[in-house]
C-alpha positions as CSV (number, residue, x, y, z in Angstrom):
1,X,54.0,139.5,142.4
2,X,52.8,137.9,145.9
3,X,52.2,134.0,146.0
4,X,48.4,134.8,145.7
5,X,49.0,136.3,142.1
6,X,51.5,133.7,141.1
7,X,48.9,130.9,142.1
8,X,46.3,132.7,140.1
9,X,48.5,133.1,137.2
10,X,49.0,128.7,137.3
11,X,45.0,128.7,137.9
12,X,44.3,130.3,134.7
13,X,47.2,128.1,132.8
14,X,45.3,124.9,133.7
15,X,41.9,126.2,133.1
16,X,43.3,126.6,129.3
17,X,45.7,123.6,127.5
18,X,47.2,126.4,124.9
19,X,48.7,128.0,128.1
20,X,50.2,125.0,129.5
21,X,54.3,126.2,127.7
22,X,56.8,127.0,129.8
23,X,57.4,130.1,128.3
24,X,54.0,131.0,129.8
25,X,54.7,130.2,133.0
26,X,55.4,132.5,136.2
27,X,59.0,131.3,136.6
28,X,59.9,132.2,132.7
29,X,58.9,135.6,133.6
30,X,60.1,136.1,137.0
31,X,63.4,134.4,136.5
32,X,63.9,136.9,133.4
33,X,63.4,139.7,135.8
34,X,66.1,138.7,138.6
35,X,68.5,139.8,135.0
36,X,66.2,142.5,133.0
37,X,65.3,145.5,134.7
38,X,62.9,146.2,132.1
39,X,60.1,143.1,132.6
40,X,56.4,144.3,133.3
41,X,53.7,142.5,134.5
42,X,50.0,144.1,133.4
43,X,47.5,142.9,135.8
44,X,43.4,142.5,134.4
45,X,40.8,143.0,136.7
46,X,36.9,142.9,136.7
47,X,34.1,142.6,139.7
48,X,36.2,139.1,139.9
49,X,39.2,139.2,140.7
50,X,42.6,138.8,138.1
51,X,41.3,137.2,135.0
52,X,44.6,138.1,133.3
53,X,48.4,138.6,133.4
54,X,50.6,140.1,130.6
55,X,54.4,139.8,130.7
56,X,56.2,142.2,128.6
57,X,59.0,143.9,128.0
58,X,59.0,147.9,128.2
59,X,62.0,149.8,126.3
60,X,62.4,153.3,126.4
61,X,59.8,155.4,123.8
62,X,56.8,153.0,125.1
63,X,58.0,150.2,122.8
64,X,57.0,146.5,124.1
65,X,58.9,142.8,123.4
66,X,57.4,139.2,125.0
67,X,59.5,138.9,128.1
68,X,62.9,137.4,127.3
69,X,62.2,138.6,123.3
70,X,64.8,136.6,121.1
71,X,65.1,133.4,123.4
72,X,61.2,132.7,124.2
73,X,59.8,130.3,121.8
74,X,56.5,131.2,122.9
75,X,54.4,134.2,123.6
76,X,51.1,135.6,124.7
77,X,48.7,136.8,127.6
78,X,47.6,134.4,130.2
79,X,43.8,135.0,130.4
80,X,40.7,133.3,131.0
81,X,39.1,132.3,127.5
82,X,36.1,134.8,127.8
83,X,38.2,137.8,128.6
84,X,37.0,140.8,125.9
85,X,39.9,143.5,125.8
86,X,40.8,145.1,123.0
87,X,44.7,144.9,122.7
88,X,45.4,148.5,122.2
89,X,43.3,149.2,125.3
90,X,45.8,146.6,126.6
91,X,48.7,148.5,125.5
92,X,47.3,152.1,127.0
93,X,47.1,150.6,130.5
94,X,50.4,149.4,130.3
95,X,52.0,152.9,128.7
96,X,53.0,150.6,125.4
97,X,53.2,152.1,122.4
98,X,53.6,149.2,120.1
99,X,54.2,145.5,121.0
100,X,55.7,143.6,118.6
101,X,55.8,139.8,118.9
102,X,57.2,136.4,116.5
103,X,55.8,133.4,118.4
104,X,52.1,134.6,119.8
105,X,49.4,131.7,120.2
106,X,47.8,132.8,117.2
107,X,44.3,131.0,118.8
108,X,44.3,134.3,120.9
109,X,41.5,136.3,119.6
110,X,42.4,140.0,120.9
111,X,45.8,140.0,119.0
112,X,44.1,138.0,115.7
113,X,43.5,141.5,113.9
114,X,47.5,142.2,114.3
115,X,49.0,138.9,112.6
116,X,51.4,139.4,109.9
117,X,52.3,135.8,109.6
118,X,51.3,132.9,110.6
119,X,53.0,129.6,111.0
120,X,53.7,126.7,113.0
121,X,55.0,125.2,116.3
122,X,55.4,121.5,116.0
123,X,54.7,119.3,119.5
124,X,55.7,116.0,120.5
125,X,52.6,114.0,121.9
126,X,54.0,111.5,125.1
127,X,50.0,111.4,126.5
128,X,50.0,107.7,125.3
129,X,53.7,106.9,126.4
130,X,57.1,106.5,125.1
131,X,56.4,103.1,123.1
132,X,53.3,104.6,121.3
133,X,55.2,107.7,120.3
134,X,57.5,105.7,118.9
135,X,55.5,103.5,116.9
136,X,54.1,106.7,115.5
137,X,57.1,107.8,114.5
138,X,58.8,104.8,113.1
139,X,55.3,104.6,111.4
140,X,55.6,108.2,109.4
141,X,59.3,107.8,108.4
142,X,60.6,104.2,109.1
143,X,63.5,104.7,107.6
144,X,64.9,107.7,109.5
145,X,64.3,106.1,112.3
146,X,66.4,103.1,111.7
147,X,69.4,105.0,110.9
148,X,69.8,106.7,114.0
149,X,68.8,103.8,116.2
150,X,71.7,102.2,114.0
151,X,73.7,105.1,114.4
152,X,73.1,104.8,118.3
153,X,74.4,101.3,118.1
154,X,77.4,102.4,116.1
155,X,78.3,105.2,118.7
156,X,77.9,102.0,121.5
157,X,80.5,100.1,119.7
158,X,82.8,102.9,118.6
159,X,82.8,104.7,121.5
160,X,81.1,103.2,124.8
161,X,77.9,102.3,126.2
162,X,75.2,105.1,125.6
163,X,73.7,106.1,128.9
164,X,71.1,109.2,129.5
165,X,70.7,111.2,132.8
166,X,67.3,113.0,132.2
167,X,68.0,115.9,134.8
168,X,71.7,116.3,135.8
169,X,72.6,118.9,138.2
170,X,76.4,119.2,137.0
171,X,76.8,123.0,136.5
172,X,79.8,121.8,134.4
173,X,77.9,120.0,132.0
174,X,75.8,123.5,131.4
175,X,78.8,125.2,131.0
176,X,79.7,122.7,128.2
177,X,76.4,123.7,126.1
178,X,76.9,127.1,126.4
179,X,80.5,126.8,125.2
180,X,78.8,124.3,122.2
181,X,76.2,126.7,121.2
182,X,78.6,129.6,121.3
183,X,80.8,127.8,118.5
184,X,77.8,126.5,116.6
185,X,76.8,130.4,116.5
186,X,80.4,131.2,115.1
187,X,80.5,128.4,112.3
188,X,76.9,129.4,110.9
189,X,77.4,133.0,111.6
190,X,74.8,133.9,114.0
191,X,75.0,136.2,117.0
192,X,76.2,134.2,119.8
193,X,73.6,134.6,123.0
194,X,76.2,133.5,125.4
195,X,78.5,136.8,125.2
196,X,75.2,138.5,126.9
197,X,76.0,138.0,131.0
198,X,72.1,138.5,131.5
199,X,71.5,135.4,129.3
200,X,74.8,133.7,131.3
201,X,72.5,134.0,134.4
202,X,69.0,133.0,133.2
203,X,70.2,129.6,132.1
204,X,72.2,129.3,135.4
205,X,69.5,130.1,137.3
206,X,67.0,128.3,135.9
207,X,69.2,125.3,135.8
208,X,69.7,125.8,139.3
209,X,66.0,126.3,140.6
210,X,64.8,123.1,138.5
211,X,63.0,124.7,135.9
212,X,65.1,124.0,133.4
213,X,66.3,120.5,133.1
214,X,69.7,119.4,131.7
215,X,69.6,116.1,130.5
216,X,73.0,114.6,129.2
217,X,73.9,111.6,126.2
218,X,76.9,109.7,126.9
219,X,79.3,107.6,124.4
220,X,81.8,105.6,127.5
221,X,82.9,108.4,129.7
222,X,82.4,111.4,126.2
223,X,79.9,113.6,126.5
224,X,78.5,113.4,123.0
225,X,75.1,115.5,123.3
226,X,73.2,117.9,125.6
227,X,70.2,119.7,126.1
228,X,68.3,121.8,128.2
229,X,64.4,122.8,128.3
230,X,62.0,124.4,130.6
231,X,59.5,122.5,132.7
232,X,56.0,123.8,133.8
233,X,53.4,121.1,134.7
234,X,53.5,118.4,132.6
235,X,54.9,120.3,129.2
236,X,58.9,120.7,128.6
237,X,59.4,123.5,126.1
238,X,62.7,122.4,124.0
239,X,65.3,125.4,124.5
240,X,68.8,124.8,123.3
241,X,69.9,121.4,122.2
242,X,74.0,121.0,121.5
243,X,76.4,118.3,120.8
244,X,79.8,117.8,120.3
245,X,80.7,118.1,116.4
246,X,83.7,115.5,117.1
247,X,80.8,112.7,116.8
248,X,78.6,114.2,114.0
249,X,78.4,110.9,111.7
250,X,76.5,108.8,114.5
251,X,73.9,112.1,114.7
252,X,74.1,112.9,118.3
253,X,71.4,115.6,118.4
254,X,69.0,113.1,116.9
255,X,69.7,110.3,119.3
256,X,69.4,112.9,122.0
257,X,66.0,113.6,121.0
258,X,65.0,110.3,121.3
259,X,66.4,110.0,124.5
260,X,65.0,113.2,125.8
261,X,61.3,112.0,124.4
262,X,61.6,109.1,126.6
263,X,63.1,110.4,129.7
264,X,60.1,112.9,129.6
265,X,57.6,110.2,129.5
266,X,58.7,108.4,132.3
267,X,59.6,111.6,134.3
268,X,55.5,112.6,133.7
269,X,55.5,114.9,131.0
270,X,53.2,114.3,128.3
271,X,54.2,117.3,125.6
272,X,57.6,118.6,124.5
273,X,57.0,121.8,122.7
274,X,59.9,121.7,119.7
275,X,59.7,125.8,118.9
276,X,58.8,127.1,115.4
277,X,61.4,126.7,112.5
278,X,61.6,124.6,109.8
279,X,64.1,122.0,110.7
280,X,63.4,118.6,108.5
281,X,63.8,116.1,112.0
282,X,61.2,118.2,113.7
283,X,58.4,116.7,110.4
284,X,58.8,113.1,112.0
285,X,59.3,114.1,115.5
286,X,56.2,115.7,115.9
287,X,52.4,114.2,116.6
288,X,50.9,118.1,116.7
289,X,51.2,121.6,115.7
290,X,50.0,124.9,116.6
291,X,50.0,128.1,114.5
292,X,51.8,130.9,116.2
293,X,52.3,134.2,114.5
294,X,54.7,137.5,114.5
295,X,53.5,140.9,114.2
296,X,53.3,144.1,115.9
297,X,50.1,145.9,117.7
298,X,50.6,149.8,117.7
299,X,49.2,152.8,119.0
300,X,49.7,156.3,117.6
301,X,52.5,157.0,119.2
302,X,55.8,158.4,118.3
303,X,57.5,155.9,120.0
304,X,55.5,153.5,117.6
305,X,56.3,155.2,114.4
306,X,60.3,155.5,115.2
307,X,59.7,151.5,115.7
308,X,58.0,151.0,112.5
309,X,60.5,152.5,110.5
310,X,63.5,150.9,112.3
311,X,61.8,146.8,112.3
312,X,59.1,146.9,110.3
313,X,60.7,147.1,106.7
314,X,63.9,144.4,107.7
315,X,61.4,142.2,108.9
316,X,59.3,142.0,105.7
317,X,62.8,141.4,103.8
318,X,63.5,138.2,106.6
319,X,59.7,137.0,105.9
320,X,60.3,136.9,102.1
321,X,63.7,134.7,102.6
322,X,62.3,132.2,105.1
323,X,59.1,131.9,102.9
324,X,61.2,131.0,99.6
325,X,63.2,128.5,100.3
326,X,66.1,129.6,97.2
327,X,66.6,132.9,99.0
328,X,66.6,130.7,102.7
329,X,68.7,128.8,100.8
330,X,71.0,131.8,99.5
331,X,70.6,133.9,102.9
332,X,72.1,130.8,104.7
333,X,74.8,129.7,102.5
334,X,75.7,134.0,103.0
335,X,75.8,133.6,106.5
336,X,77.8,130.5,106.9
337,X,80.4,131.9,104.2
338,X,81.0,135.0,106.3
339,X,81.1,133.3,109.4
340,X,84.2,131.2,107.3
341,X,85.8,134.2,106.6
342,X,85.7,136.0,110.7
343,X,87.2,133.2,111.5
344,X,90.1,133.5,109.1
345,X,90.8,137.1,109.8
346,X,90.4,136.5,113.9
């Protein structure tokens, strides 16, 4: 990837508003690549010139991920808007054999037939400014957003003066998230990302290079909540939000988001992308949504079929929970109990 492709690649992300995530930028893919030896780049060409780029992932057998599969919030091929391919052509010019995917623009036409299901991506609109969000969002639930402007004040008193730094460059404060995160992980049972070194690295290194911005909530001297996004243009894709669990009554993450909406307006970004899930603060939060879909495209292959029989059938059990909120409900409760008990026998 010379500078001429790269520039192409932003070219084509301007020419269309759905491209304009962070995940979807050149530096989410070629950032993941300094620490995966397996990212791809498939190239499209006609008469033209490069009307397309698809980042992937290629694992042994032919099988395909999104690039940086498990952490990227969303996924798809950076094209121009008229390109005509069909996706398993796609796949053959890029020796795939299946290329499975859980947060594809589901606006993109080629990979429509393949959509399994179909949900949404809420977005935070900051086009009109940080006071005019705000109204908004008083405006759909008033009363949430009293309590944690309250519980802001509280946190003032209790602890110190709230202050925000919007982009801090203290690799120490990174470190702190990470160590955050890894404990959240433990207490609701989840995998913890940060005993991967590759992942270690990515957030380093995108911390370091600017594309991901660290921005910092302060109680006094405490650091009290943190997160850090990706930047591309005017769009910050939300990425991993932590706080410390020492201040949970005064709601730290939810004061942080509030903060963060309005650093991002006056730093020039007009969108925060909040990544699919059902989480109830994201229901007031948001101006906007966008479906994005999971599902798989396959050729016949028997890398494809060994794939198939491995995901395919695990993934329609996860669908069915997250779909029914008494088996979410169940699945989560299971997770958080098992979690209790590793931690009892460690």
């Amino acid at each position: 990837m010379g500078e001429t492709e790269i520039q192409r690649w932003r070219r084509l992300q301007e020419a269309d508003p759905a491209l304009g995530n962070p995940f979807l930028a050149p530096e989410f893919t070629l950032g993941t690549a300094r620490f995966r030896r397996d990212v791809r780049v498939g190239v499209v060409e006609d008469g033209s010139g490069i009307v397309a780029f698809f980042p992937h992932e290629r694992r042994p057998g032919g099988v395909g991920h999104p690039v940086g599969f498990g952490l990227t919030d969303l996924q798809g091929i950076v094209a121009d808007p008229g390109l005509d391919l069909p996706a398993r052509e796609l796949l053959r010019a890029c020796r795939l054999g299946v290329w499975d995917f859980d947060h594809l623009i589901a606006g993109q036409r080629m990979f429509a037939p393949y959509h399994q299901v179909v949900r949404i991506e809420p977005i935070m609109d900051l086009s009109g400014g940080f006071a005019a969000w705000e109204a908004e969002a008083r405006s759909l639930a008033p009363k949430t957003h009293k309590t944690i402007r309250y519980k802001e004040r509280k946190l003032g008193r209790d602890v110190g003066e709230v202050s925000y730094e919007f982009a801090s460059a203290d690799p120490a404060e990174l470190t702190r998230l990470m160590r955050w995160k890894s404990a959240q992980y433990r207490r609701t049972g989840r995998t913890d990302r940060f005993t991967r070194p590759w992942i270690v690295g990515l957030l380093r290194h995108f911390h370091e290079t600017g594309f991901g911005v660290l921005s910092v909530l302060k109680a006094g001297d405490r650091t009290v909540s943190l997160h850090l996004g990706l930047r591309s243009g005017t769009a910050m894709a939300g990425w991993f939000p932590a706080y410390d669990t020492d201040f949970s009554r005064y709601s730290p993450g939810m004061v942080g988001h509030l903060a963060l909406a309005e650093g991002c307006a006056e730093d020039g970004l007009t969108e925060i992308w909040m990544g699919r899930g059902g989480k109830e603060f994201k229901e007031w939060l948001k101006s906007r949504e966008v479906p994005i879909a999971e599902g798989r495209v396959a050729r016949a292959t028997p890398g494809a079929a060994w794939h198939w029989m491995r995901h395919v059938p695990l993934n329609r059990m996860r669908d069915a929970a997250l779909n029914d909120p008494r088996l979410y409900s169940y699945a989560d409760r299971a997770l958080k109990g098992y979690a209790r008990a590793r931690r009892r026998t460690s």
